[in-house]
C-alpha positions in Angstrom: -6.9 13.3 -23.2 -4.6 12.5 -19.9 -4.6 14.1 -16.5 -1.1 15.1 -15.7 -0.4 15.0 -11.1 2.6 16.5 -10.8 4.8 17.8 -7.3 8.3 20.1 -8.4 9.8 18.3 -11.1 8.4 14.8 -11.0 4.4 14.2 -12.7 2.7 11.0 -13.5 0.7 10.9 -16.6 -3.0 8.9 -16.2 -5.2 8.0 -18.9 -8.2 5.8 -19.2 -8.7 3.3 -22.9 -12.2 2.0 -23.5 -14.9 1.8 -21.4 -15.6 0.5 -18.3 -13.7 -2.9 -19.4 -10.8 -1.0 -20.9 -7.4 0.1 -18.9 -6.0 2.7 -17.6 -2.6 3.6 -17.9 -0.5 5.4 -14.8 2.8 6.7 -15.5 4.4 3.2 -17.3 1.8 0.9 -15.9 -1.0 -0.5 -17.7 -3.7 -2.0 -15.9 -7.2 -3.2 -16.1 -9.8 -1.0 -15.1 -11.3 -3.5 -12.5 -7.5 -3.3 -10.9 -7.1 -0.2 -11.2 -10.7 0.0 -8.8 -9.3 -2.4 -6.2 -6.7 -0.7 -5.3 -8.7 2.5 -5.2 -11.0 0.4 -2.5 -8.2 -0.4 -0.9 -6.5 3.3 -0.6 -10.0 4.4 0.8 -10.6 1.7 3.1 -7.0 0.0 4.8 -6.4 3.3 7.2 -8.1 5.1 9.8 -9.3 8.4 8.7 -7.4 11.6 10.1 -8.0 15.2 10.2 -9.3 16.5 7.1 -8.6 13.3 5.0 -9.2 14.0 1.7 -11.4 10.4 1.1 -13.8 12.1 2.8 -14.4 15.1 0.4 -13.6 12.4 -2.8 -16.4 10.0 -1.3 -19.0 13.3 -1.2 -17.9 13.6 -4.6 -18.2 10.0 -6.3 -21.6 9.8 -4.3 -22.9 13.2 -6.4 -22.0 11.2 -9.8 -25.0 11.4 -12.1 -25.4 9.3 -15.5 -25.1 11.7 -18.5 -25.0 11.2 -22.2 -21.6 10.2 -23.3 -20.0 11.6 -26.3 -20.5 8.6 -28.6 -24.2 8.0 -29.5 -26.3 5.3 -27.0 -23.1 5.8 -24.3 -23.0 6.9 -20.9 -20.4 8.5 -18.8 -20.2 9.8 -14.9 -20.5 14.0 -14.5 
């Protein structure tokens, strides 16, 4: 399964391979997982925050992650 972000008539298609040592693949670039996470720390933490910056609501959200069963047997996965 991907996630499709789209805006009018342009989208970027992001899907995660393997586990948490896998990749993840955005639009035509493939990258590590562990890259793909720096630069997340980096989006959330180079700027100040403004006005109802949305890192705010997606830290709420990552921080109310719980480990669930995963859908292969003795996995895990974030809900």
């Amino acid at each position: 399964m991907s996630l499709i972000l789209g805006r009018g008539n342009k989208s970027l298609r992001v899907k995660t391979f393997g586990s948490g040592d896998g990749t993840v693949l955005l639009g035509g670039y493939e990258i590590s997982m562990k890259d793909f996470l720096i630069a997340a720390e980096y989006v959330l933490t180079n700027t100040d925050l403004g006005r109802n910056d949305p890192r705010l609501k997606f830290t709420k959200m990552v921080k109310r992650l719980k480990e669930v069963e995963g859908s292969n047997p003795s996995k895990k996965r974030l809900k």
